[in-house]
N, C-alpha and C positions, 0 to 999 in steps of 0.2 A: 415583498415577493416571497412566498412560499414556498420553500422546496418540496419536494417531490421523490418517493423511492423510484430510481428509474427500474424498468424490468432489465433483467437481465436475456441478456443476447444468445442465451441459448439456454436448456434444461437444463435444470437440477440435479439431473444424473449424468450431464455431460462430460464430466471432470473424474469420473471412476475410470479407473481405480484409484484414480489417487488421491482423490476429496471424494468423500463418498454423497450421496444424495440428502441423505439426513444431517449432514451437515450444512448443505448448501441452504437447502431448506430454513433450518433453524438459521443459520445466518444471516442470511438474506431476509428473510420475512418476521424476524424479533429482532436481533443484533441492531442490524443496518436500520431498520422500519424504527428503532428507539430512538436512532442518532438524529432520519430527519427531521421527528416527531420534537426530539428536545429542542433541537435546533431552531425549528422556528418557533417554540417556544421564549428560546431563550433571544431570539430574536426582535418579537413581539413584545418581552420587556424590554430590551437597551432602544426598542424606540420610543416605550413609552416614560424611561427614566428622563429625569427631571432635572438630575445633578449629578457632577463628577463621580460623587462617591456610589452613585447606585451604578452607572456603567461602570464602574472599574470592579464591582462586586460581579459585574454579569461576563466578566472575560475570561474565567475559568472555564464555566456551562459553553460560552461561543468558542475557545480554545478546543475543549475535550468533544463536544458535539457536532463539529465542522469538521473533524479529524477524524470522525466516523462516519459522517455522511456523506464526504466526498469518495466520486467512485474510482476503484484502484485494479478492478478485476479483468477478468481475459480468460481467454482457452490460446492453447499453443501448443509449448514443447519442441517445437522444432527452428534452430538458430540457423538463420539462411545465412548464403553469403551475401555481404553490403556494410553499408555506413556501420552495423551496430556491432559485426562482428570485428569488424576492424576497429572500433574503439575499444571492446573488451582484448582483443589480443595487445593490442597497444599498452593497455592500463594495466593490464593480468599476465600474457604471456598467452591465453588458453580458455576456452569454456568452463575448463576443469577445475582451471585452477581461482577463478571467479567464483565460484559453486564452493569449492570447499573453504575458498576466506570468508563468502559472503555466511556460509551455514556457520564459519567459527564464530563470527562476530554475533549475528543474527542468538547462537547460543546463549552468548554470554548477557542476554536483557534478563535481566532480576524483574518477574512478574511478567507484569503485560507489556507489548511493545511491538513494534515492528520492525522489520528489517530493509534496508533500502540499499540500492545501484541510484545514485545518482548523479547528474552532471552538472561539476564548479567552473560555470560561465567564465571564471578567471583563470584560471588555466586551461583549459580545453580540454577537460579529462572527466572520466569516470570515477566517481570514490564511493564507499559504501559507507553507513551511516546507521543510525537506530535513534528510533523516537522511542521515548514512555511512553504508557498507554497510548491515548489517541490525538499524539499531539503530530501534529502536520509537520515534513521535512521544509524546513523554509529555508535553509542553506545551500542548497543543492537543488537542482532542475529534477523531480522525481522521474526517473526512468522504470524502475520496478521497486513493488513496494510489496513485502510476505507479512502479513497480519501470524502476530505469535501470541496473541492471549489464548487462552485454552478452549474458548469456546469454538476457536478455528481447524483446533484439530482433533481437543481428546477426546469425543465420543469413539473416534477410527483409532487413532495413535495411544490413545491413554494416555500418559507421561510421558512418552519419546520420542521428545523433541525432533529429535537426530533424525529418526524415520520420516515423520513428516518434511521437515526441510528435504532431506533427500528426494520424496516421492514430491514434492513439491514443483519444481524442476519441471517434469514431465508436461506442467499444465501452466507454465508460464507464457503468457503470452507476449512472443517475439517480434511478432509484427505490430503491436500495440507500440511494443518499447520501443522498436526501430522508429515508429513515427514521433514517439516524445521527447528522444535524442534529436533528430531532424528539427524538432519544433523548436528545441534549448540550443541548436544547435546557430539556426537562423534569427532568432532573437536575440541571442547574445551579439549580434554583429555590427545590431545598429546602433 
């Protein structure tokens, strides 16, 4: 089966001021359009590999390329009340204070990486996490995920970081999250 870039669910300029168009642009139509492109590439070979050693050569390419073409994105900004805000105050105290652990951590990735809010089916809580490059959160239920290689922000931000995470925030989408927490929330049950 063949993936597919899916469109996204709204304009390229939907997300200014705080992603601006030309990045959405370049990300979405070279970035993402590379991931599902190697993807089933790399696909295409572990079916047609023949023996142990050429799949376990092709789980690099299916690691770092499934980790960029699965989709993570949304428009928001605005945290209602429900399920999702009462997890974060729960886990956090505050929106506030989720925002500034998530942007210290999120900081601290050497290179490419990403930053994550996600939910440990084993306790029933929120915790925040970072993948390298474009490697999938598999420990945690992804609830939100902020792409931090530099093609995500520096044409807008240049170097910082900081700025971006912060104006980041704005454009999170909350009702996406609330339904992914729901989802990790109800699977964990069975």
């Amino acid at each position: 089966m063949a993936h597919t870039l899916p469109d996204l669910p709204y304009p390229y300029n939907a997300l200014e001021p705080s992603i601006n168009e030309q990045i959405m642009t370049l990300h979405h139509k070279k970035h993402h359009q590379t991931y599902v492109t190697s993807l089933n590439a790399a696909e295409a070979a572990y079916a047609k590999a023949t023996t142990p050693k050429e799949r376990i050569a092709l789980q690099a390419a299916l690691k770092f390329n499934g980790g960029g073409a699965l989709p993570r994105g949304g428009q928001g900004g605005v945290l209602k009340p429900g399920p999702l805000k009462d997890a974060i105050e729960q886990a956090f105290g505050s929106l506030e204070v989720l925002q500034k652990e998530f942007n210290a951590v999120t900081l601290g990735i050497q290179g490419s990486g990403w930053g994550w809010l996600g939910y440990n089916t084993a306790s029933k809580r929120l915790e925040l996490a970072t993948t390298p490059n474009q490697d999938p959160l598999l420990h945690l239920v992804p609830i939100i995920g902020v792409d931090i290689w530099e093609h995500a922000f520096y044409l807008q931000y240049l170097n910082v970081k900081a700025d971006y995470l912060t104006a980041i925030w704005n454009v999170i989408n909350y009702e996406e999250a609330e339904r992914r927490l729901a989802e990790a929330v109800s699977s964990s049950k069975l």
